[in-house]
C-alpha positions in Angstrom: 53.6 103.7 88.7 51.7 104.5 91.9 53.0 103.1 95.3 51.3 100.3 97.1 49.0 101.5 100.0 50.3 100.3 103.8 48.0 98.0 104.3 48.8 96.3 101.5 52.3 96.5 102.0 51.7 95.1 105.4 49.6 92.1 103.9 52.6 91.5 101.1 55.6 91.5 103.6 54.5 91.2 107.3 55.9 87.8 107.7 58.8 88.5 105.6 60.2 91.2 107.7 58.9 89.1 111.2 61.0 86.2 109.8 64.4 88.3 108.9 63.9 90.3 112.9 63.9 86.6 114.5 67.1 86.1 111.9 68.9 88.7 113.1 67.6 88.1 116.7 69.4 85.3 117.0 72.5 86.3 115.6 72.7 88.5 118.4 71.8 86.0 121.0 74.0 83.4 119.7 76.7 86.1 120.2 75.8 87.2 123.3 75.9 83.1 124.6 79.2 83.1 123.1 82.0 82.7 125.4 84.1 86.2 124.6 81.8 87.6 123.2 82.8 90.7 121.4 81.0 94.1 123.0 83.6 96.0 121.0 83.6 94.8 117.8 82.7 96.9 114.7 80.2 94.3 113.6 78.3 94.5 116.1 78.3 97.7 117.0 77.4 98.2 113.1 74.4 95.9 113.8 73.7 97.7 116.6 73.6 101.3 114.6 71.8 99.9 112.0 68.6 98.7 114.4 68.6 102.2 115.8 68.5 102.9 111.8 65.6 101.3 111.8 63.5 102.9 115.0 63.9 106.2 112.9 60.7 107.6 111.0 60.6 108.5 107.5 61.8 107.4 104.2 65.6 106.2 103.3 66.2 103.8 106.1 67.5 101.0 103.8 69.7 103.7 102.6 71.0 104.9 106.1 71.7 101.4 106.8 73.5 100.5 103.8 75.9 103.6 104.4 77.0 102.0 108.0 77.6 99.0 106.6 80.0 101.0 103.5 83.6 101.6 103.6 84.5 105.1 103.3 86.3 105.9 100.0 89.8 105.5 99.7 91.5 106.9 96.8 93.8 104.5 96.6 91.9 101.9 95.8 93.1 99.7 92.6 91.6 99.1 90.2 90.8 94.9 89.5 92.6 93.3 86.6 91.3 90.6 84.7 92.7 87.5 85.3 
């Protein structure tokens, strides 16, 4: 299956991708209004990575992204049980 051209995939999700920046936009406003707010947390400064992520050029953003948002692999990690 070929790929979409840019244009088109500008015409499909422009407003898509506008609407989800404004989202997350405010998140960070609303926590930057917030009374002590958090300039050290690991969320935001996950957030934070992640937009860089996004400034980057090339292929295998989403990916890059999704990896600062993982936990590293612990090996002792159980296994869930059914119930």
């Amino acid at each position: 299956m070929k790929p979409m051209t840019a244009p088109k995939v500008l015409d499909a999700y422009f407003l898509e991708a506008r609407c989800k920046l404004l989202d997350v936009a405010a998140v960070l406003d609303r926590i930057d209004r917030g009374e002590g707010a958090p300039l050290n947390d690991h969320r935001v400064e996950r957030i934070r990575r992640s937009i860089e992520a996004l400034l980057e050029s090339g292929p295998g953003r989403a990916e890059r992204i999704q990896e600062i948002f993982s936990l590293e692999y612990d090996p002792e990690w159980k296994i869930p049980q059914p119930k």
